[in-house]
C-alpha positions in Angstrom: 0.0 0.0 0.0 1.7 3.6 -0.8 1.8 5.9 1.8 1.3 8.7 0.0 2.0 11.4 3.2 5.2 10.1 3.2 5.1 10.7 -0.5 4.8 14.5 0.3 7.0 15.1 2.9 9.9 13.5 1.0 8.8 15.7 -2.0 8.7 18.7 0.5 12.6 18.2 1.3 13.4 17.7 -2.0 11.3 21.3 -2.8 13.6 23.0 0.2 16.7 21.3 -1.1 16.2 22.9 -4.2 16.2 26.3 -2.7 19.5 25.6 -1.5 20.8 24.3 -4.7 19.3 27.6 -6.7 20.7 30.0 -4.2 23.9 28.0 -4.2 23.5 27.6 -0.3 25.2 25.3 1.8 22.3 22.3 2.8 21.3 22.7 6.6 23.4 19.3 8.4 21.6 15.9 8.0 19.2 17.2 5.2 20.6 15.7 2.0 21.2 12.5 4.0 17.6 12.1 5.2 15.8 12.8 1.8 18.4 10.1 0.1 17.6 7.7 3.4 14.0 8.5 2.3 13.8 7.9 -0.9 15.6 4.4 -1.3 13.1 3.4 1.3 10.4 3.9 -1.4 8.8 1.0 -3.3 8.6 1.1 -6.9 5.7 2.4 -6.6 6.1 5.1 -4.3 9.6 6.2 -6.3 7.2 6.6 -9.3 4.3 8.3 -7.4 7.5 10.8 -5.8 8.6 10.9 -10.1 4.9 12.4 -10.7 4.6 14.6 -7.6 7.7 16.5 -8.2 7.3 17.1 -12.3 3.7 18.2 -11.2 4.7 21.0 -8.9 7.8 22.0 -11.5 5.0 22.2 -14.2 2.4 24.4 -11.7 5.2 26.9 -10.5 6.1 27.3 -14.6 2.6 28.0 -15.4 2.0 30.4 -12.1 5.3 32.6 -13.3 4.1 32.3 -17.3 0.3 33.5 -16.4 1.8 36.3 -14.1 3.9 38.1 -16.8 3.0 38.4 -19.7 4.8 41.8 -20.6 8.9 42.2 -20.4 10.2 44.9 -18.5 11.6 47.7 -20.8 13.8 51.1 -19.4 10.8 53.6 -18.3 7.9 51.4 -18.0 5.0 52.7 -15.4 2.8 50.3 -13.7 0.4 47.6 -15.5 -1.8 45.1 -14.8 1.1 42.7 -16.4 4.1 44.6 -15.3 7.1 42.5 -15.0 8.4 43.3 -11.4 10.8 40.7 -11.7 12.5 42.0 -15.1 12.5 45.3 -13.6 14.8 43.5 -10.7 17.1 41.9 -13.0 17.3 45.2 -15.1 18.5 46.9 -11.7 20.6 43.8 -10.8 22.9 45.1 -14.0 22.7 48.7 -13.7 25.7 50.5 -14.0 26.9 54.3 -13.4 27.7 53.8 -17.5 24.1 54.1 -18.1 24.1 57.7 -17.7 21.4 60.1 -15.3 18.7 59.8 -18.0 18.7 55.8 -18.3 19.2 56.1 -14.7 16.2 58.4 -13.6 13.7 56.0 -16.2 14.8 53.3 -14.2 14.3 54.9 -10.7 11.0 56.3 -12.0 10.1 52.5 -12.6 10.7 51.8 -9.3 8.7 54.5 -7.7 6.0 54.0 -9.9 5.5 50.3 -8.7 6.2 51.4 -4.8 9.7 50.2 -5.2 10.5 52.3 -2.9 13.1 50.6 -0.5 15.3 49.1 -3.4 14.8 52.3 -5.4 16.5 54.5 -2.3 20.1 54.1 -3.4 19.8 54.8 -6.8 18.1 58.0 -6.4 21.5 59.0 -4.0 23.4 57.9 -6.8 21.7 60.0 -9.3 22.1 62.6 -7.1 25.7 62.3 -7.0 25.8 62.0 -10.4 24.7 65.2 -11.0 27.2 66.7 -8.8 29.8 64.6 -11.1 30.6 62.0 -7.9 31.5 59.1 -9.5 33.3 57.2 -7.2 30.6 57.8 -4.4 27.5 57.4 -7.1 29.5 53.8 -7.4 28.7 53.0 -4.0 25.0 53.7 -4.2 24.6 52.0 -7.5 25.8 48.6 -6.2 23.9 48.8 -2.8 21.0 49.2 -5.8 22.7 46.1 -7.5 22.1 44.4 -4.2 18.5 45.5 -3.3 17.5 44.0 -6.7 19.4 41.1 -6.0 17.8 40.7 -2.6 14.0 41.2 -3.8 14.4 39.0 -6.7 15.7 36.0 -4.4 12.8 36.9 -1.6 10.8 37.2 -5.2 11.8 33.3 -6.4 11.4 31.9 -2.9 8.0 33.1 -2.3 7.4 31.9 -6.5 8.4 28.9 -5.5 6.6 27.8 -2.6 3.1 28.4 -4.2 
């Protein structure tokens, strides 16, 4: 008889040990053990059932991320019922003092405009120092942007992820 509880909760380690693997994180002490201990328990059966479980999760977490943008982020863009936060993250994750004020400001105005407003902060001081022809200190501010982005994206993917 499968036990398909037992089923679950070995598909729910294998779901948090693929948070580690994607975040390249070290896995907590024991956990990678216990899932493998786990899973060679399994029948035939139950090894196929797992099989089944896992694809359908990977297949509902694609089709949550496709149906919830359906636009792509492009330098400027204000708020819309399909506006892609996420490629407004990873446009910030590569932003650069190269860009210039104006590529700069579109970008910031993004941000504000979708109540971005924490990971926005830095770049508006960079801007600022920008203007005032600060490089080196506009440098600063840009990657504490870089790693706002960075941070909201990952806190983004987890949250994707566990639905």
């Amino acid at each position: 008889m499968m036990d398909l509880d037992k089923i679950f909760e070995v598909a729910d380690l294998q779901l948090s040990l693929n948070v580690f693997d994607e975040y390249g994180a070290e896995y907590p002490k024991g956990l990678k053990e216990k899932l493998d201990t786990r899973i060679d328990s399994f029948t035939k059966e139950e090894q196929d059932m797992f099989i089944d479980v896992m694809m359908a999760y990977k297949l509902s977490v694609k089709n949550k991320k496709e149906t919830m943008n359906t636009s792509t982020y492009k330098l400027g863009d204000k708020w819309s019922k399909d506006f892609d936060y996420d490629g407004m993250l990873e446009f910030g994750s590569k932003t650069s003092v190269a860009m210039g004020i104006e590529s700069l400001q579109k970008l910031y105005d993004s941000f504000e405009d979708v109540n971005y407003h924490s990971e926005a902060s830095p770049l508006y001081y960079a801007i600022q120092l920008l203007k005032i022809n600060d490089k080196a200190k506009a440098e600063i501010y840009i990657t504490k942007f870089i790693m706002e982005c960075r941070d909201t994206l990952n806190k983004n993917k987890i949250y994707y992820d566990s639905i």
